[in-house]
Every structure is written in C-alpha cells, then in structure tokens.
C-alpha positions, 0 to 999 in steps of 0.5 A, spaced: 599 556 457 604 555 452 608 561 450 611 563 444 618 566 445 621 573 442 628 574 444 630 582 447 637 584 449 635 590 453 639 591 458 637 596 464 639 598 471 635 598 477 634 603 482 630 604 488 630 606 495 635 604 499 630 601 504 631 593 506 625 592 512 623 587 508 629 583 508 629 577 512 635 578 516 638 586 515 645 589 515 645 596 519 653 597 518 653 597 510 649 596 504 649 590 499 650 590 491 645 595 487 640 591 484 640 589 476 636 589 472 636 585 464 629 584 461 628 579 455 619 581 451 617 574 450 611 578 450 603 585 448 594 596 444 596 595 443 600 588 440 607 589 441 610 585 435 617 587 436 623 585 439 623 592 443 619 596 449 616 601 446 619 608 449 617 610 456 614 603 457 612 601 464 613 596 468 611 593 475 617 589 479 616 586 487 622 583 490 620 577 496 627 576 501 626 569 504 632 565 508 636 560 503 634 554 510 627 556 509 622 554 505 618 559 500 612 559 503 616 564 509 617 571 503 617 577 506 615 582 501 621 587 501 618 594 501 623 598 497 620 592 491 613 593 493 611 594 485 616 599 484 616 603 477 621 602 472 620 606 465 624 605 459 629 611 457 627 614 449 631 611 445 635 606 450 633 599 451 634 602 459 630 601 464 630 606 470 626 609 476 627 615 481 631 610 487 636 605 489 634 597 491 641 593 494 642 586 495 642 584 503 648 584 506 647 577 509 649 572 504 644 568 507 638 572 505 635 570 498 631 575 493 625 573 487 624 578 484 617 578 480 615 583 473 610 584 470 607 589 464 603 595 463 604 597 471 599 600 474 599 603 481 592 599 483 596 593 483 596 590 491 601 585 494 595 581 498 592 578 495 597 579 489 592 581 485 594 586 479 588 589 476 587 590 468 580 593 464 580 590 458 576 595 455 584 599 455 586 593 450 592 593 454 599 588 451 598 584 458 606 581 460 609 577 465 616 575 467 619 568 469 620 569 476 628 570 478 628 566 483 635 565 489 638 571 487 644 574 492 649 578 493 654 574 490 650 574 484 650 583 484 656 582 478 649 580 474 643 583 472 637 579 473 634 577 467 626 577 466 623 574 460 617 577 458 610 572 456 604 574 451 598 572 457 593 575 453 589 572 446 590 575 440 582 574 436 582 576 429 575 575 426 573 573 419 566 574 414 564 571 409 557 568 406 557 562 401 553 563 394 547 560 397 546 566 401 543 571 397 539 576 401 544 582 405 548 581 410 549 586 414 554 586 421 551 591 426 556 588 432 559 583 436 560 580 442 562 576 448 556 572 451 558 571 459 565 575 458 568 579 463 571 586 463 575 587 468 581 580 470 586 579 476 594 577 474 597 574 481 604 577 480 608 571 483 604 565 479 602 569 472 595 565 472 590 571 470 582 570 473 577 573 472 569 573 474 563 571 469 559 577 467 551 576 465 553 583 460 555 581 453 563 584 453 562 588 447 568 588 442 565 592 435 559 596 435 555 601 431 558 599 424 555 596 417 559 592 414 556 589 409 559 581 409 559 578 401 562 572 397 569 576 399 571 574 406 571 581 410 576 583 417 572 586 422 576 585 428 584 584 428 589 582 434 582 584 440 586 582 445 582 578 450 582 574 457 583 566 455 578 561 456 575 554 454 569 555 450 568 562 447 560 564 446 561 570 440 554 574 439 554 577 432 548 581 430 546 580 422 542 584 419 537 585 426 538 578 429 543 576 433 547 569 432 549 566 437 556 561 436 559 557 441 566 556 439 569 549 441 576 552 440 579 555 446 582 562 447 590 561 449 594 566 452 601 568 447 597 566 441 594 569 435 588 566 432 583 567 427 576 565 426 573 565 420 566 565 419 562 563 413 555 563 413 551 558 410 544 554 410 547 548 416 548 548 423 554 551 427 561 548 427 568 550 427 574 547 426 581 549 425 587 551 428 592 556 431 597 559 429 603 562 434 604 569 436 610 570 434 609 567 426 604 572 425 600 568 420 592 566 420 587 559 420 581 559 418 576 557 423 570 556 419 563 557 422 556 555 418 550 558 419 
C-alpha cells in the first residue's frame, strides 16, 4: 500500500498516569521526562480532506518499552500507554487526555510508541487487534511507529504521521445510445464483502474474514441512469482488496461485475460504469487521495 502524504503541524502534549510497570527496567527514586506528543494527518465519515483533525477527534496511542541490547521481539506493553485516549481541544491543533506518561529513568530502556484513528475502547493488545464496523464509514487512520525513543529525546515531541488506509470508492453511471428501454438502479453492493475488519496497532496491516452476505453500500433508491453519467456513491469508504465483485440491481435484475482493478488503501478511485450491449470489462486508472480528482473505469454490459 503506498500512501499519499497530507502535512499537519499540530503539535499536542501528552498526558497519562504516571505508571511505569510496563517499563522493562524501572526507577522508583524519580520520574522521567513527560511524553510528547507532535502528529502529522497523512490521512480519513467521514473523509478528512484537510490538513486538520477535526475538533474533539480521538485518537488511541500504546507504547512498548524494551531494552536497547535487546531484540524487538522482547517489548512489554507499558500500562500507562495501553491504548490511552487523547482528544483534540476545540479550536487548537492540542492534543490532551486526563493523566501524565513519562519517559523511564533508565537510559537503557527504550519506547515505540503506536497511534492510530478513531479510538475505540474495544481495541486489545493480544492479539493487536483493533476492531472497526465498516457500516460507521469511519476515516480509519494509522501513524508511522516512532521507534527508540528515550529520555534524552523528552526535549522533543514524538511526531506521528497519520496514513489513509481505507479506499475512497466513487461509483459512476451512465447508459450508451444503443440502451433504450429504462434503466432504473435500485441498489448495489459487494459480493463476499466483509462488515466488520481488524487493524493490528503495531504493523498497520488491516484483515478482515470473508462474508457470504453481500455488504450493502445503497440501497432502496430509484435512480434513473440516462446518457448523462449519474454519481450514486461518493468517497464509500471500504476495506482494500484484489478483486472487488460489485452487485448492482437494474431495473429488477441484479449484475454482477467482477472488477480486475483492486481497492488501494489511501486512494481515491472512480468507477465509472457504462452500460452497453458487450460483455463486462474495466479498465482505467487511479487517482491519489490527496489530488482529489477522478478516472474513469469504464465497465460494458
């Protein structure tokens, strides 16, 4: 997944409990440096398209300490990090929550700090699993990890870089001049589609189990498709896969469309299908998020 980076000063102050059990060598005669915290969106019902969280945003941060002489794989989660809430003041690029975090006392011991938007309490540290109803169309966001920080860097903040890892679906219509009786789009949705996905904190990768229940993305309209190309669905945020199967039900028959284009995270992607007399294909190309423009996918019936 390649994603497309929007820059964001916004600079926030972290505060959590002062609790360092998860540490994996503690201090008990004085506390380390407050943890600070810098974020940068390069990501989000809600599509954020500006350079700004919008007020009262919520975002999930974990912290693992580990020793710097040994390897990743020996990270203790740090209890005062274990997914703690930081809300966005109103009018402020600040973030804040209710308690203080500080760096260890002991330079040995080293923090990676993880972040990832819209924070839900349901997210678990075993087995890293964060979950998200897609049904909420929810701007899901993760930060590049910071990795290595210690006392000596308590002068700084720790600046996370937030990541679109959700498709941006647009959905276009139109029916070519040999289609004359009515078109009329009743509903469409994903064939095999999940509802619900998982976001492991630590390496952003998202997954997500199959359903046999189409994933419905409209339903219940009449919209009538003509030579003039129709918008049904804009910016329907959705799980990135290979090989999408759209269902869209025409005038009482449902078509059935297996795309060969995939769904990227941190893109924006039309697909604009034309109805004709052929056989099904699609072609065409994606734009970036950030350029906020369309292509066409053109699709034949």
């Amino acid at each position: 997944m390649k994603n497309i980076k929007l820059l964001l000063s916004a600079l926030f102050i972290a505060t959590f409990s002062c609790n360092n059990d998860g540490d994996v060598i503690k201090s008990t005669n004085d506390e380390g440096s407050i943890i600070r915290f810098g974020g940068n969106i390069i990501i989000t019902k809600a599509i954020i398209d500006n350079t700004a969280f919008p007020d009262n945003a919520q975002v999930g941060i974990w912290g693992w300490g580990h020793n710097k002489n040994n390897s990743e794989g020996n990270m203790t989660l740090r209890k005062d990090l274990n997914n703690s809430l930081y809300t966005k003041v109103a009018g402020s690029n600040e973030f804040t929550c209710d308690a203080h975090a500080h760096y260890p006392i002991n330079p040995d011991t080293l923090l990676n700090f993880y972040a990832y938007y819209p924070y839900t309490e349901a997210a678990t540290a075993t087995p890293l699993s964060i979950p998200f109803d897609l049904t909420k169309q929810n701007d899901i966001m993760w930060a590049t990890p910071a990795l290595n920080k210690d006392k000596t860097t308590g002068n700084n903040p720790v600046n996370l870089s937030f990541n679109h890892i959700l498709s941006a679906i647009t959905l276009k219509f139109k029916k070519a001049d040999d289609i004359k009786e009515d078109m009329i789009i009743q509903s469409i949705s994903m064939e095999n589609y999940p509802s619900t996905i998982q976001l492991n904190v630590q390496t952003g990768k998202l997954n997500a189990t199959a359903s046999a229940t189409p994933y419905t993305l409209i339903d219940n309209i009449s919209k009538e498709i003509t030579q003039n190309e129709e918008t049904i669905v804009t910016n329907y945020l959705l799980y990135p896969i290979e090989k999408p199967v759209f269902i869209v039900q025409m005038s009482g028959k449902n078509y059935r469309i297996e795309s060969t284009k995939a769904f990227e995270g941190g893109k924006k992607q039309t697909y604009s299908f034309t109805i004709q007399a052929q056989d099904i294909t699609i072609s065409g190309s994606i734009n970036p998020w950030q350029d906020g423009g369309t292509s066409n996918e053109t699709v034949y019936f």
